[in-house]
N, CA, C and O atoms as a GROMACS GRO file, in nm:
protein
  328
    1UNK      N    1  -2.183  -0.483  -1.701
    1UNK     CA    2  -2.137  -0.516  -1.569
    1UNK      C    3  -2.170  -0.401  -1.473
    1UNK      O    4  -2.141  -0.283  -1.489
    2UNK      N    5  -2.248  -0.467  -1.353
    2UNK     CA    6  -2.246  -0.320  -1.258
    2UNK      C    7  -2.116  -0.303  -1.144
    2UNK      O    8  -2.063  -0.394  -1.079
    3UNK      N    9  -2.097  -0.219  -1.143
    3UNK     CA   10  -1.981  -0.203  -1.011
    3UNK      C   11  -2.050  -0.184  -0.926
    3UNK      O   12  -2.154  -0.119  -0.909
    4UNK      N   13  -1.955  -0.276  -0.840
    4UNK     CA   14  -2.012  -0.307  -0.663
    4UNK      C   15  -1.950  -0.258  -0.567
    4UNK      O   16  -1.970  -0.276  -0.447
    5UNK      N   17  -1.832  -0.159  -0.646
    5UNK     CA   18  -1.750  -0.102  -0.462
    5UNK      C   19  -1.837   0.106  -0.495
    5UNK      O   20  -1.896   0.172  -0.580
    6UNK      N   21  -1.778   0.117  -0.347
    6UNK     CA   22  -1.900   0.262  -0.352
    6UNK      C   23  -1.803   0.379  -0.450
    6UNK      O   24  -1.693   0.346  -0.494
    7UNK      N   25  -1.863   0.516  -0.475
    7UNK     CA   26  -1.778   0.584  -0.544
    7UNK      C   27  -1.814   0.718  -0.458
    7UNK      O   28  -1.921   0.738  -0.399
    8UNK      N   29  -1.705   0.801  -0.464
    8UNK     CA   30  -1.717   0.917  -0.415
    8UNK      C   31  -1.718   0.915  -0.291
    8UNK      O   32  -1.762   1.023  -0.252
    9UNK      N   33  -1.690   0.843  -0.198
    9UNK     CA   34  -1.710   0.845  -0.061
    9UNK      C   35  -1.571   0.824  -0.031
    9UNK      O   36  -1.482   0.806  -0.114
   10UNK      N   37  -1.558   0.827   0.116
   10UNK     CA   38  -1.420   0.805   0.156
   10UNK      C   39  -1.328   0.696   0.137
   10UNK      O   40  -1.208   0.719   0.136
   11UNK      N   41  -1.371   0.585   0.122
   11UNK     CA   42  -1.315   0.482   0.080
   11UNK      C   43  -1.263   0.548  -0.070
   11UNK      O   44  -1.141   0.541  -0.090
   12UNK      N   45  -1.318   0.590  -0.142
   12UNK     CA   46  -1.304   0.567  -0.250
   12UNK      C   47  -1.217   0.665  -0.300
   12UNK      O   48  -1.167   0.666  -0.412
   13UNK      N   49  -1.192   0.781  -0.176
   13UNK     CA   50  -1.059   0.870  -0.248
   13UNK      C   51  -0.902   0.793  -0.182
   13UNK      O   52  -0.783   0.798  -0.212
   14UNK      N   53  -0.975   0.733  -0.093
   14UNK     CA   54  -0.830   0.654  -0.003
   14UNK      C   55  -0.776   0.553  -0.108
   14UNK      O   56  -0.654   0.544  -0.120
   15UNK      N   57  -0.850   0.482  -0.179
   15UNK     CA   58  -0.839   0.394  -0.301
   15UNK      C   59  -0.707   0.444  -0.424
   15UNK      O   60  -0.593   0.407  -0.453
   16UNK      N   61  -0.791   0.533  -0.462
   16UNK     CA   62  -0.725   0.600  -0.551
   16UNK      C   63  -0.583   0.676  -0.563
   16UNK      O   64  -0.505   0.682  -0.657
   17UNK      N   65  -0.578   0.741  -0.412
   17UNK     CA   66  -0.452   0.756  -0.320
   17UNK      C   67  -0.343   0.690  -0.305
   17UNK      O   68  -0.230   0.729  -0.334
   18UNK      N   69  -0.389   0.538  -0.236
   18UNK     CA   70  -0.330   0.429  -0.264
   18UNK      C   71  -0.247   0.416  -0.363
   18UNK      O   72  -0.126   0.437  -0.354
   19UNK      N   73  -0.329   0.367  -0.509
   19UNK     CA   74  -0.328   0.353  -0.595
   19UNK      C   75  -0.208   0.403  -0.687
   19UNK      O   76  -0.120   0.332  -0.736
   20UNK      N   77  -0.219   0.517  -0.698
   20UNK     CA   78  -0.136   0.636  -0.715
   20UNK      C   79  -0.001   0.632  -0.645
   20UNK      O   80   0.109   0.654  -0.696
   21UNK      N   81  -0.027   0.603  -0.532
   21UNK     CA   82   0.108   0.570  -0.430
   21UNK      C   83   0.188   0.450  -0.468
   21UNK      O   84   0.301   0.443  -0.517
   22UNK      N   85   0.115   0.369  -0.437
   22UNK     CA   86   0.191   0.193  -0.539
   22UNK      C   87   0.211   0.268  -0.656
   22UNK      O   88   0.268   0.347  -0.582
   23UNK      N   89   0.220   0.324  -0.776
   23UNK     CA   90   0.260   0.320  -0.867
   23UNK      C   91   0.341   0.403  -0.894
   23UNK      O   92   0.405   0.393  -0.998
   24UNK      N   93   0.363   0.527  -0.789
   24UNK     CA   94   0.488   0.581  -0.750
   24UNK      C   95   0.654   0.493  -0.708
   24UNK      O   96   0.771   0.500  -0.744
   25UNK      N   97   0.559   0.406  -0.598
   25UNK     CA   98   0.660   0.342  -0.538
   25UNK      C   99   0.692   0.180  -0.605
   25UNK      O  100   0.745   0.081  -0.556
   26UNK      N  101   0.647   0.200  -0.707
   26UNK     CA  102   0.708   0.071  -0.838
   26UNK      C  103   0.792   0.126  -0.918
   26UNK      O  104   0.870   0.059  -0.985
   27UNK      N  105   0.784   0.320  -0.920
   27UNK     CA  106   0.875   0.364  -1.017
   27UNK      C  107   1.023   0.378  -0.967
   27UNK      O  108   1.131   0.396  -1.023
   28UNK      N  109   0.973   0.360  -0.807
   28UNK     CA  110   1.110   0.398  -0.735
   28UNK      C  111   1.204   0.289  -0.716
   28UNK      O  112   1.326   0.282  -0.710
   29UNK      N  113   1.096   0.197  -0.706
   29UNK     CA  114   1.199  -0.015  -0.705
   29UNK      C  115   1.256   0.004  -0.823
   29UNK      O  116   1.370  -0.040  -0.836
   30UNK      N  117   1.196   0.071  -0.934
   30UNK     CA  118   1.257   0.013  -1.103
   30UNK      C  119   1.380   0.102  -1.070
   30UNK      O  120   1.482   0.035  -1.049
   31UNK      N  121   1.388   0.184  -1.064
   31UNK     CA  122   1.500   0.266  -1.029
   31UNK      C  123   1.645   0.255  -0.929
   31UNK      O  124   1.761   0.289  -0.953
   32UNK      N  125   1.587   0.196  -0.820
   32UNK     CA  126   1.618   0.130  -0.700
   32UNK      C  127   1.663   0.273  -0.589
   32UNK      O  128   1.759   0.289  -0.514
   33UNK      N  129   1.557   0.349  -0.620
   33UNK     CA  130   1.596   0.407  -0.502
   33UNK      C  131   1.528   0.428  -0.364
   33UNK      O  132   1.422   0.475  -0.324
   34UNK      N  133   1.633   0.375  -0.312
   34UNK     CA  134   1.664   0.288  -0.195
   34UNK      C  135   1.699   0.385  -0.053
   34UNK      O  136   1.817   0.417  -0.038
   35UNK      N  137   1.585   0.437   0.061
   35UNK     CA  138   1.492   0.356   0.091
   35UNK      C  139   1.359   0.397   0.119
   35UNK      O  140   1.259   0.367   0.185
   36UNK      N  141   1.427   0.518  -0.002
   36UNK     CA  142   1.221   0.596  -0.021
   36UNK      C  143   1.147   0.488  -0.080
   36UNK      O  144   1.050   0.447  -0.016
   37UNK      N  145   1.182   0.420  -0.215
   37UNK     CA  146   1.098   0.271  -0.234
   37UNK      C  147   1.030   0.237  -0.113
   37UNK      O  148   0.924   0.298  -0.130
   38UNK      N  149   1.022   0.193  -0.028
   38UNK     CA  150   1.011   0.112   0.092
   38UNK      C  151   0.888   0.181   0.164
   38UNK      O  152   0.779   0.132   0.194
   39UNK      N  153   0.932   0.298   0.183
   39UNK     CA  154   0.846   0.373   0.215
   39UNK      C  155   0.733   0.455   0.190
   39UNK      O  156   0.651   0.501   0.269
   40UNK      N  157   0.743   0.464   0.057
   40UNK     CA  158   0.626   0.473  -0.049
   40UNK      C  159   0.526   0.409  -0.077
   40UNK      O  160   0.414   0.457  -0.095
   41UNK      N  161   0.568   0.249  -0.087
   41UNK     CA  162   0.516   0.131  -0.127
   41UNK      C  163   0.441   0.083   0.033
   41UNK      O  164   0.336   0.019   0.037
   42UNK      N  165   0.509   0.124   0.146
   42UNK     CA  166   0.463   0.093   0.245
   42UNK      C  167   0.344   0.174   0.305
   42UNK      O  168   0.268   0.128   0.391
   43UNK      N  169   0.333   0.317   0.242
   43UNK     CA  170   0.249   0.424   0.254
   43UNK      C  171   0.117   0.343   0.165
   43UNK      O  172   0.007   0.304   0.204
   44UNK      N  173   0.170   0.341   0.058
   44UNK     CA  174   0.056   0.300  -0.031
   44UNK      C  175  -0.014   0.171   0.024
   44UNK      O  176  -0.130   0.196   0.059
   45UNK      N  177   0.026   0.031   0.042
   45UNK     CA  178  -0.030  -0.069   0.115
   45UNK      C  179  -0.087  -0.021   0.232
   45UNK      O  180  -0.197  -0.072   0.252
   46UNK      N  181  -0.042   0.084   0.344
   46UNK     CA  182  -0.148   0.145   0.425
   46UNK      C  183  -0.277   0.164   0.417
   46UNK      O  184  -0.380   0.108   0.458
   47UNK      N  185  -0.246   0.258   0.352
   47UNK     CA  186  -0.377   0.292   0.245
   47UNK      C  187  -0.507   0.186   0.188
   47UNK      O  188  -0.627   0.167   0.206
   48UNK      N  189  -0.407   0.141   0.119
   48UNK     CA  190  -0.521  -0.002   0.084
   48UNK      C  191  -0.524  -0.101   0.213
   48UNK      O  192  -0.602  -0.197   0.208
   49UNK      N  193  -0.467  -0.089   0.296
   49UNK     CA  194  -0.508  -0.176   0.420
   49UNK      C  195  -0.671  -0.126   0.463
   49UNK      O  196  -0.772  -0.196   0.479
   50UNK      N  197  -0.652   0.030   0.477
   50UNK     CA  198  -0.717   0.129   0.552
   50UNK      C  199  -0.843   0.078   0.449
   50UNK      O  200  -0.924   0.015   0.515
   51UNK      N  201  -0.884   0.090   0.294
   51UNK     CA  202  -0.987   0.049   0.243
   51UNK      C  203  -1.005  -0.072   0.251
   51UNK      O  204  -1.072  -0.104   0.153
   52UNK      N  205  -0.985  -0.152   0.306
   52UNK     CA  206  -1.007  -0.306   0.315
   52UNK      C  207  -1.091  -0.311   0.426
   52UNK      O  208  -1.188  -0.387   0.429
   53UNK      N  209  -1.056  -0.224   0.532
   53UNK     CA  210  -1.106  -0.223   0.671
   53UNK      C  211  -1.245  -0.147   0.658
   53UNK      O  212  -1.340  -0.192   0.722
   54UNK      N  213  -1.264  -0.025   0.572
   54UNK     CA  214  -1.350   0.041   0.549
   54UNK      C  215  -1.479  -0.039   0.489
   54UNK      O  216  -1.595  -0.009   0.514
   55UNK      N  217  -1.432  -0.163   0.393
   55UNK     CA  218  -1.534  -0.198   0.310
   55UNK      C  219  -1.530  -0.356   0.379
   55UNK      O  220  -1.595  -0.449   0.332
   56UNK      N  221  -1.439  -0.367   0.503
   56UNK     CA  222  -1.482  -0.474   0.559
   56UNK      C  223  -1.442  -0.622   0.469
   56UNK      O  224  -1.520  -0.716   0.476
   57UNK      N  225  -1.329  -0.633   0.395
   57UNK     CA  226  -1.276  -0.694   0.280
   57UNK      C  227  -1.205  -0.789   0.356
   57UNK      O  228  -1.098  -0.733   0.378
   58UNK      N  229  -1.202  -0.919   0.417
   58UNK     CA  230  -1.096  -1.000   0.409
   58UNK      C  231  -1.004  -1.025   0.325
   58UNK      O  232  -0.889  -1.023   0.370
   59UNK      N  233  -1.015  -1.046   0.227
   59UNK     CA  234  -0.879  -1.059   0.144
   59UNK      C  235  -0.795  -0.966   0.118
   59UNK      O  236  -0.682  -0.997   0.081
   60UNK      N  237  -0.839  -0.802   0.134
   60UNK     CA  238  -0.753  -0.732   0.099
   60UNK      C  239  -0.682  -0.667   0.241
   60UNK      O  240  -0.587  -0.588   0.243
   61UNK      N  241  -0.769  -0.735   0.381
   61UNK     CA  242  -0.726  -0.748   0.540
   61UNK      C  243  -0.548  -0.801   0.506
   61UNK      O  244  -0.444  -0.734   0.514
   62UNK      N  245  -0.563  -0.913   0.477
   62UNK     CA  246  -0.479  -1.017   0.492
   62UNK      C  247  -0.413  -0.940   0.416
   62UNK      O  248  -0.350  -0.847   0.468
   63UNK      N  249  -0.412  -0.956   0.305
   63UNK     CA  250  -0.297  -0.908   0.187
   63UNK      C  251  -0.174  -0.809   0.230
   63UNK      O  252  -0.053  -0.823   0.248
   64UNK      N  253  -0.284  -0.683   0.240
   64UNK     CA  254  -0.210  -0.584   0.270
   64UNK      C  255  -0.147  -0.568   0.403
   64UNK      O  256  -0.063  -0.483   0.433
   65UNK      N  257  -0.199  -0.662   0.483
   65UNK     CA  258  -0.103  -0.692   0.591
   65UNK      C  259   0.002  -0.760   0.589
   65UNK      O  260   0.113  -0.726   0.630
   66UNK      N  261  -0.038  -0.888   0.528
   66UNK     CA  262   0.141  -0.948   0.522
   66UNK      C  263   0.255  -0.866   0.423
   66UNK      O  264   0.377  -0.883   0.426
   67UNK      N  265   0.180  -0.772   0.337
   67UNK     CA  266   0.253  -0.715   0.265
   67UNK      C  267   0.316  -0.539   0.345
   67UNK      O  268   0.408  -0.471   0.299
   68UNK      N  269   0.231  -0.506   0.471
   68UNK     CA  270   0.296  -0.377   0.510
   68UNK      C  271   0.398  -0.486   0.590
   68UNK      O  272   0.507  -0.428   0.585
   69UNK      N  273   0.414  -0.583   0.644
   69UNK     CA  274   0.485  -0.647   0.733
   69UNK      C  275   0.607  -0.650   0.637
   69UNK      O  276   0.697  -0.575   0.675
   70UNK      N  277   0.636  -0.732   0.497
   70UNK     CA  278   0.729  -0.758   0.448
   70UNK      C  279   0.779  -0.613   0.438
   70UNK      O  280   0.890  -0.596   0.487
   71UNK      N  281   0.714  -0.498   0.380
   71UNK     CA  282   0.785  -0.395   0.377
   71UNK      C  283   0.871  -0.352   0.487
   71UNK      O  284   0.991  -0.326   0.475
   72UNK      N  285   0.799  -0.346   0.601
   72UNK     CA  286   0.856  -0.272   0.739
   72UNK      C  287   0.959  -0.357   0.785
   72UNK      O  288   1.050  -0.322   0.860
   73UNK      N  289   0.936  -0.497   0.726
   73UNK     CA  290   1.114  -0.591   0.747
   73UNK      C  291   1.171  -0.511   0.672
   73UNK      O  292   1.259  -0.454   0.735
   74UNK      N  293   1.164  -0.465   0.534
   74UNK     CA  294   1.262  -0.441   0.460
   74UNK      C  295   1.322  -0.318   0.486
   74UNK      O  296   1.419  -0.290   0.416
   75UNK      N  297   1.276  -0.218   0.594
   75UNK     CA  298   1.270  -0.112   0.644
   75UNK      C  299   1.390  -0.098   0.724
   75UNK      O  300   1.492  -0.030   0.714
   76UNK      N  301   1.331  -0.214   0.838
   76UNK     CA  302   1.443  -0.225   0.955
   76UNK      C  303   1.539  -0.306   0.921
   76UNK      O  304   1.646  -0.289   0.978
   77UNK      N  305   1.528  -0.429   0.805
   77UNK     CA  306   1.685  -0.444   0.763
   77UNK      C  307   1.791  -0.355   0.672
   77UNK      O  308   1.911  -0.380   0.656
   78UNK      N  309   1.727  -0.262   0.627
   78UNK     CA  310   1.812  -0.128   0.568
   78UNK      C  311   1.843  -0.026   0.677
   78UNK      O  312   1.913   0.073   0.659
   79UNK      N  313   1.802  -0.049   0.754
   79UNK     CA  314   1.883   0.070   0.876
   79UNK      C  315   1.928  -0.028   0.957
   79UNK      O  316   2.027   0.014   1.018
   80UNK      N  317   1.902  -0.141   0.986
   80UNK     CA  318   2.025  -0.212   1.114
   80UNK      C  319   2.148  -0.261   1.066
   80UNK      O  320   2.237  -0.302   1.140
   81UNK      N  321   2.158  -0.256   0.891
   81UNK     CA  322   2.264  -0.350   0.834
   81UNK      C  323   2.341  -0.236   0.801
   81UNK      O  324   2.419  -0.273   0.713
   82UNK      N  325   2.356  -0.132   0.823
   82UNK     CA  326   2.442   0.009   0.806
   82UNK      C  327   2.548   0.013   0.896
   82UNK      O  328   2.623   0.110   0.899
   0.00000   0.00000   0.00000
């Protein structure tokens, strides 16, 4: 199989970044702590927004957008419900 996304370039450390970040901020949901989760996970979907845009990706456009959106609800309903 050949790989088709680029390596070593900027996309590709933002990727990994990402990457790294979501799997931070899955350790923090398992945990539930609440409301660095949110913000971690919302850092990380940035990120992969930001390579989607770089490599010009519709699907990962969309994705990671409806998904920084659900986060940043979950953001502002943990500080207005205080």
């Amino acid at each position: 199989m050949k790989k088709k996304t680029p390596t070593h370039d900027l996309s590709w450390y933002i990727k990994w970044l990402a990457t790294f970040t979501i799997i931070v901020g899955a350790v923090f949901n398992s945990f539930e702590i609440v409301p660095y989760n949110l913000f971690i996970m919302a850092s990380g979907v940035l990120l992969w927004l930001l390579v989607g845009l770089l490599w010009f990706d519709r699907a990962l456009i969309v994705l990671n957008t409806a998904i920084l959106v659900i986060y940043f609800s979950g953001i502002i309903m943990h500080f207005s419900y205080r």
